[in-house]
C-alpha positions, 0 to 999 in steps of 0.5 A, a space after each residue: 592508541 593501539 601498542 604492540 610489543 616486540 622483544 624476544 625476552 620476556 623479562 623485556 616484554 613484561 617491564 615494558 607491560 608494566 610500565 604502560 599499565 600506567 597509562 591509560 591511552 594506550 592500550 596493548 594489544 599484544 606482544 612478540 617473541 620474534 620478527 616473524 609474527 611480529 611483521 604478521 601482527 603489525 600488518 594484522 592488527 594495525 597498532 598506532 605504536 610499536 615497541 620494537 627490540 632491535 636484536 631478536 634472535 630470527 631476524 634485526 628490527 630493520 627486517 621487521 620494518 621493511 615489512 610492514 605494509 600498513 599505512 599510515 606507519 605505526 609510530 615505532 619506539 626503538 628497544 635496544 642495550 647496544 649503544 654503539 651505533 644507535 645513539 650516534 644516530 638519534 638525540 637521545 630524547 628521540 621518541 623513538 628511542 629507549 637504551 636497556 636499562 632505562 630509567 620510569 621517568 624516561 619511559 614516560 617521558 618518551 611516551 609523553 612525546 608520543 601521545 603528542 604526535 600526530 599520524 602524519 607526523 608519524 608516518 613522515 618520520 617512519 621513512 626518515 628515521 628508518 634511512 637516518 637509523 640505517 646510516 649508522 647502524 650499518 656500520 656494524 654487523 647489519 646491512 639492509 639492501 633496500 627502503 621502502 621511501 626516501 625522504 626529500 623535504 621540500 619547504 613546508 613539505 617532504 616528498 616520500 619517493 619510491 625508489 623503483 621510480 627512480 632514474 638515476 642519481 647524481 652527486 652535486 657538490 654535498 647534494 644528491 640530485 635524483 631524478 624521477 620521470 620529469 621531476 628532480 629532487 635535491 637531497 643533502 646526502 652523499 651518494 655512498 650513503 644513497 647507495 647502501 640503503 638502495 637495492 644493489 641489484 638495481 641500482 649500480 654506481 657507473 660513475 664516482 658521480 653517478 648511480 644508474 637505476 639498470 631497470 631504466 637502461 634503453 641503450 648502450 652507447 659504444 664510442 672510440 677506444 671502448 668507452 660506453 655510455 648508457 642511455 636512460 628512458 629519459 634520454 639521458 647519456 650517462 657516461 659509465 668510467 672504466 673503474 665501474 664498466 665491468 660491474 655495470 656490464 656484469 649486471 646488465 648482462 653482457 
């Protein structure tokens, strides 16, 4: 297993170096100082693993995750001392997860799991935990204005839908109804999540219930005393509430 290792302390960089000299399954192809060359390495090199500092000084490990191109995803070990949104987001015995000062048994004990998790394992969790990370550590100073998928799971499998295929979304009751081409995927999430990891200079909220993806907007429809409606490619009319009417046709254009 190929690992990299991103951090823009040395002091961390070297610690993590160390303790992998012990592990003769993985072998470290590099490391780096900051969010730039490391989105240039992991899209270069294809490492099966990356340990990724959350912090650096040029850019956050969010940036660096939107990034990268490779597929399948690497398997991604957050390196961060800020617990104040992350482990509210992970089980702290996550994979994917190390809080600075961390202990050599718990260490290993991360990268135990890791050398049992299989590609697609992997590449699942990527998307996932990337979406389930954002939700708590935007509550702080970050904000990401998009993800590359998002996953719905559906039985046995999870669906990987990109959002620029997507319609629009509707609440329904604790669900998120979102519709794509002919297909709707039912996610138990709350649309103002949905709304802060989408691009928001696409997807606008026209409704308390309501996102409307502006790429799929075909028609405005004028009714009586000045409400509109907007008509997707689908068909679909989508009523646009007075609260959100002058966002909606700021963004469109008019």
């Amino acid at each position: 297993m190929k690992a990299l290792i991103i951090d823009d302390e040395e002091l961390a960089r070297k610690r993590v170096l160390n303790l992998l000299e012990e592990v003769e399954a993985i072998e470290v192809i590099g490391e780096c100082s900051n969010g730039r060359t490391a989105i240039e390495r992991i899209n270069t090199d294809k490492p099966d693993l990356i340990f990724l500092d959350i912090n650096m000084k040029d850019m956050n490990g969010f940036e660096v995750l939107k990034h990268i191109e490779i597929s399948p995803k690497p398997i991604v070990i957050f390196v961060t001392a800020y617990d104040n949104y992350a482990l509210k987001a992970f089980d702290v015995e996550a994979v994917d997860f190390l809080l600075k000062p961390f202990k050599d048994q718990r260490f290993f004990k991360t990268i135990g799991k890791v050398l049992e998790t299989t590609k697609t394992e992997a590449n699942i969790n990527f998307e996932k935990r990337l979406i389930e990370f954002f939700h708590e550590y935007s509550r702080g100073a970050l904000r990401l204005n998009s993800v590359a998928k998002i996953p719905v799971k559906q039985g046995n499998k999870t669906a990987l839908v990109d959002p620029k295929h997507i319609l629009y979304i509707q609440a329904s009751g604790y669900y998120a109804e979102i519709y794509v081409d002919s297909k709707k995927y039912v996610l138990r999430e709350s649309l103002n999540n949905l709304a802060e990891i989408l691009d928001s200079n696409i997807f606008v909220r026209i409704h308390r219930s309501t996102i409307a993806n502006l790429n799929y907007v075909k028609e405005i429809i004028h009714s009586d005393y000045s409400e509109i409606d907007a008509k997707m490619t689908d068909g679909k009319l989508l009523h646009i509430s007075k609260t959100h009417k002058k966002e909606f046709l700021e963004k469109i254009g008019i």
